[in-house]
N, C-alpha and C positions, 0 to 999 in steps of 0.2 A: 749774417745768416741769409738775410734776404740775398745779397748778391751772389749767394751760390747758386740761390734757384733761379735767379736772371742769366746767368753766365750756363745755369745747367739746359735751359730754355734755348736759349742761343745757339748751344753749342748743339743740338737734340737738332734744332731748324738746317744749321748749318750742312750738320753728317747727311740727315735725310734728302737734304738736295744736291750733296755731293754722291750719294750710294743710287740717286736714283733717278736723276737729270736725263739721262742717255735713256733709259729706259722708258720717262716720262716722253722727249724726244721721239722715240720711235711708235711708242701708242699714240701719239697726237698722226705722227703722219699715217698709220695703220691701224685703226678697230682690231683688226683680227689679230694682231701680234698675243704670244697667248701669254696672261697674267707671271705676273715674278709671284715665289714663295716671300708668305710672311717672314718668316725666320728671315728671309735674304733682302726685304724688301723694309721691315722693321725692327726687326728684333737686332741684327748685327748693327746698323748704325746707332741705333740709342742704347745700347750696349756698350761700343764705342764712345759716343758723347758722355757715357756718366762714368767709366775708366777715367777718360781725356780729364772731366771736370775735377774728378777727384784726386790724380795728381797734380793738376795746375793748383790746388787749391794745400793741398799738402806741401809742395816746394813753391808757394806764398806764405803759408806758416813758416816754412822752415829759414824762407829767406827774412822776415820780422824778427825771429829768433835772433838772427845772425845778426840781425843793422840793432839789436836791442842790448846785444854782448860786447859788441865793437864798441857801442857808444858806452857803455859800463866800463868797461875797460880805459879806452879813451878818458873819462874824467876821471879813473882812481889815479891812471897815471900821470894826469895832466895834475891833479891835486898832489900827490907826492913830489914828482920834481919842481913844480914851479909853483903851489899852496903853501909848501911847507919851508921857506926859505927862513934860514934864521936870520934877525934884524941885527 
């Protein structure tokens, strides 16, 4: 649980310096450049960042599911053909 809110944290850092680099960029070289809307400037990348988290975080469930079934699988079979050998 904890590493979702590190990975949500990250990813939250990540989106807002990629939605707002250019932007940041051009107010450092211009004062007057005029303000981004919150909505465009906050609200759309961490919006994005906790979508993003939540599917990464769903098809890592999904894929433990999978490597959990494979290996169940894997020793009933591997127990049936080669456990059960008659002497």
């Amino acid at each position: 649980m904890i590493i979702t809110f590190v990975s949500l944290a990250i990813n939250i850092v990540i989106f807002l310096l990629i939605f707002n680099w250019s932007y940041l960029q051009k107010r450092r070289i211009d004062p007057q450049h005029p303000p981004k809307p919150i909505a465009q400037s906050l609200l759309f990348p961490v919006g994005l960042a906790i979508a993003f988290t939540l599917l990464v975080d769903a098809y890592r469930g999904i894929m433990y599911y999978q490597l959990m079934m494979f290996l169940l699988v894997t020793v009933v079979l591997v127990w049936k053909f080669y456990g059960s050998k008659p002497s």
